[in-house]
Steps between C-alpha positions, in 0.01 A plus 500: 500500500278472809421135636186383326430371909144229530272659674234237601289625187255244299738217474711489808397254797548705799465178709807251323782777368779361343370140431697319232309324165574137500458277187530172582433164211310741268426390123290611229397369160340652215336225260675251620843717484707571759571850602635420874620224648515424875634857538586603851603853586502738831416844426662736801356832658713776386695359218496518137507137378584488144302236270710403193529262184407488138180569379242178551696416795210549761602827639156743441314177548684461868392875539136429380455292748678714785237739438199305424457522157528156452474206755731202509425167422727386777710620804397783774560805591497673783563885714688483793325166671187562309404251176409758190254398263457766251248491237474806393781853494255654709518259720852516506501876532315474810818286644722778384634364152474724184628392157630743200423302243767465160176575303349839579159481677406860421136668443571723194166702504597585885751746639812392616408633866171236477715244385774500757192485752240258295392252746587683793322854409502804739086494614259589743170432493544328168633773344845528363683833676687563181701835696604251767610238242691783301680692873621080555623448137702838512604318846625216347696664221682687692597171716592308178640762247276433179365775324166426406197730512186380690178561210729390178293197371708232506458350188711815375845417681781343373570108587805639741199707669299245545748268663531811766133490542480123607801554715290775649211331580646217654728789744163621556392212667778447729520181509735249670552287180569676172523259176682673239532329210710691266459840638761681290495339151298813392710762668801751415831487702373789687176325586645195605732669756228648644322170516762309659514735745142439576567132523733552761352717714187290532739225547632739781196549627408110579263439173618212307587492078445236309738579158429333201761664249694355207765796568792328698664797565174652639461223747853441605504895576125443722430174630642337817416155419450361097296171450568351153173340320591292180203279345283556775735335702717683812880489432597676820479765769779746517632829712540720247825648628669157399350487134628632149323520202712192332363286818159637441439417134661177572281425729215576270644364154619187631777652314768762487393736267748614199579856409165698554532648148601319145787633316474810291519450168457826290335527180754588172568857462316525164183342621190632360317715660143390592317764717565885472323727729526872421353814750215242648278741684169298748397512836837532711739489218679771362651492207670192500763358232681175426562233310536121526708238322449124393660294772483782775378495797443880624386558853291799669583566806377798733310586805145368570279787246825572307223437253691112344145323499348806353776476228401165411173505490554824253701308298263244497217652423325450843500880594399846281803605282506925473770472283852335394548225282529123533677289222534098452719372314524908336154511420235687689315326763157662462169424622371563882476113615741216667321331282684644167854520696432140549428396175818741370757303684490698890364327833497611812512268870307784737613515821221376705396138355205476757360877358648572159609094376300194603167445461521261854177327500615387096673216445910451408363399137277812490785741596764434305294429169294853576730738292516271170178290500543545101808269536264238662144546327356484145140687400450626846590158684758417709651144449576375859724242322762759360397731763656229782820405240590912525425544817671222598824569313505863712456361773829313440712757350419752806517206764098569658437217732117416557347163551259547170469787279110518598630632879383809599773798441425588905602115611861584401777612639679866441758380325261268257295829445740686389636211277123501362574827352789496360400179298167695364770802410701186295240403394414816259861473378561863555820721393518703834426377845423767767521275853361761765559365855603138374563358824282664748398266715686200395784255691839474446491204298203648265733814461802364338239313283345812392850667431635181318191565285550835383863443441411225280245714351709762429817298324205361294473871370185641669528844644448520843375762767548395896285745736633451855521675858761207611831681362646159538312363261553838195899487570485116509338472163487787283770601241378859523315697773252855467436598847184740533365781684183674514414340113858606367785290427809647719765288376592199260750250687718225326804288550655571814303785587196251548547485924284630784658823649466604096102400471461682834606816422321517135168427724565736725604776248300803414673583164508293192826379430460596147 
């Protein structure tokens, strides 16, 4: 891939190349809380600098304030031998720093070539040149490998394709810093090749990444130097040559960290079964067949638009069935709502909690009780008093941390969010689980959490369905495997044949195994 070279475009300062981003005494409280603590940090020209540590631990917040989205409450920064205040990302945009946010920014009524260039449009004269814009977005492609079409609205795309335009707009910039805080969580193996190799090569080229990733292996394989971050407070400054991933999630458990996955414990050969799908025909799924135990955990694996999250939510009752047959418990599902699979027995955890899960501006209370306000109200009102008892029990059982249940979903962390949905799944005592994406986004620590969950969940005797592009995570856990393609299922792995080279070349098959 060709060098992805600065070229003194809207962010690069011709006059002070190279200068280095010093943090020096910086904290920052929210309410009263404190998110960083006297944090001190030297961001270098040319390197990839690796941000790590569980989820709440300060590291987006540290970024926030890198690139002015945020100001500190104490400490300074400062470019080269200049102080930076930044109060704004414009502002810090015009000193050459870009951020790629872990929530998508993106306009979905505009085009994905008017979103890669939204704030920094092609014009003369006040008008946009909308052939220019398109000849530089073809430009830019090329340069960084995606394939994405210029006029597509982008509310259309896939979450992977959206990730690729943010990482394209922020290329398009060419900046000297680039923020990227969890740049690949969204995308395939394929994709994330590619990307890396765009990390390095503006590395190469003397622009300067700031990595925020909760994939060790991801930045042990990029960064040159790893600062650890663990309740706002900075554990230590590392080459990255030196580190390994036990030192790293030391460093940000306070802890070594245990087996990464909890034993396998496989549900009696004569368990019942409690979902049946038969020839399930919808949008990107073809024909589609299996069945699910009591105590199993099955996992989908496959290729970003192998159609899995179209398979759930067709299961579900989120997307239009054209035909095939869904059974609980062997009767008939029925009806056209999540609201009926709900009440049968059958939840699903979407894969995008910000989008598809969490109402953020709600509180914790409101969020979990949502599904089941029957279980907490009598005529028509809810009682806050049983409502709080519930809740509160949940929030035990699936380990959510939050200072009061009356916080905002969007005041906590990743890992807490997630939590937040799996104890509102609990909470409508269901038969089958489907977990789509259950730990995108989240730390180490908030993983094995998560995975300690289901397991328990499952030797309690609920079925359960894990949805995930980490294969790590479907081998780790699962009992069986269907790995799809193009809406089919391609094969059906179990026991020993559960192991990567196996997954791989079911997703990359073009005939059904059947």
């Amino acid at each position: 891939m060709t060098d992805i070279t600065p070229t003194g475009g809207p962010g690069r300062s011709a006059e002070h190349p190279g200068d280095d981003i010093v943090v020096t005494g910086v904290s920052k409280r929210f309410g009263g809380v404190p998110a960083l603590s006297d944090v001190a940090v030297t961001i270098r020209a040319g390197e990839v600098h690796a941000l790590i540590g569980e989820n709440g631990a300060g590291k987006s917040t540290l970024g926030k304030i890198i690139s002015g989205v945020i100001e500190p409450d104490d400490g300074t920064l400062t470019l080269g031998d200049r102080p930076l205040h930044l109060r704004s990302p414009r502002e810090a945009m015009a000193h050459g720093i870009v951020t790629i946010a872990q929530e998508l920014a993106i306009v979905p009524s505009l085009s994905v070539a008017e979103n890669v260039y939204l704030g920094a449009e092609v014009a003369r004269g006040g008008f946009v040149r909308r052939r220019e814009a398109r000849r530089r977005f073809r430009q830019l492609v090329e340069r960084v490998g995606f394939d994405l079409q210029p006029d597509v609205p982008a509310g259309t795309l896939s979450t992977a394709d959206k990730q690729k335009v943010e990482i394209m707009r922020a290329l398009s910039r060419n900046a000297s810093f680039v923020i990227m805080d969890e740049p690949s969580a969204a995308l395939s193996s394929h994709e994330t090749a590619a990307l890396h190799e765009i990390i390095r090569s503006l590395a190469r080229g003397g622009t300067a990444v700031v990595l925020i990733s909760h994939f060790l292996s991801e930045v042990l394989a990029l960064a040159d130097t790893i600062t650890t971050l663990r309740d706002g407070h900075l554990v230590r400054t590392v080459d990255a040559k030196g580190a390994t991933e036990e030192m790293l999630i030391e460093g940000m458990l306070g802890r070594s960290l245990s087996a990464a996955f909890p034993e396998k414990i496989s549900a009696p050969a004569d368990a019942a079964v409690v979902l049946e799908v038969r020839d399930l025909k919808a949008p990107r799924v073809d024909g589609c067949s299996f069945s699910l135990r009591r105590g199993e955990i099955l996992g989908i694996a496959g290729l970003v638009g192998a159609g899995r999250s179209e398979l759930a939510r067709a299961i579900f009752r989120d997307a239009k069935v054209s035909a095939g047959d869904v059974r609980l418990g062997g009767d008939a599902l029925g009806g056209h709502s999540p609201r009926r699979s709900i009440r049968r027995g059958l939840v699903l955890i979407p894969e995008s909690r910000k989008e598809l899960g969490l109402l953020m501006g709600r509180s914790v209370r409101e969020n979990v009780s949502l599904s089941r306000l029957d279980l907490v109200s009598r005529l028509g009102w809810v009682s806050r008093l049983r409502e709080r008892r519930l809740v509160g029990q949940l929030m035990e059982r699936t380990t959510v941390r939050a200072a009061s249940m009356s916080l905002p979903a969007n005041m906590l962390s990743g890992g807490n969010q997630q939590k937040l949905l799996f104890a509102r799944s609990v909470m409508c005592t269901p038969s089958v689980l489907i977990a789509d994406e259950p730990t995108r986004g989240v730390d180490v620590g908030s993983k094995r959490a998560i995975y300690d969950l289901l397991t328990e969940m499952a030797r309690e005797g609920m079925g359960i369905i894990v949805i995930s592009s980490e294969l790590e995570e479907v081998i780790g856990l699962a009992h069986r495997v269907l790995v799809m393609r193009h809406g089919r299922i391609m094969a059906e792995l179990v026991g020993d044949d559960i192991h990567e080279e196996a997954v791989l070349a079911a997703a990359f098959a073009e005939t059904s195994a059947s």
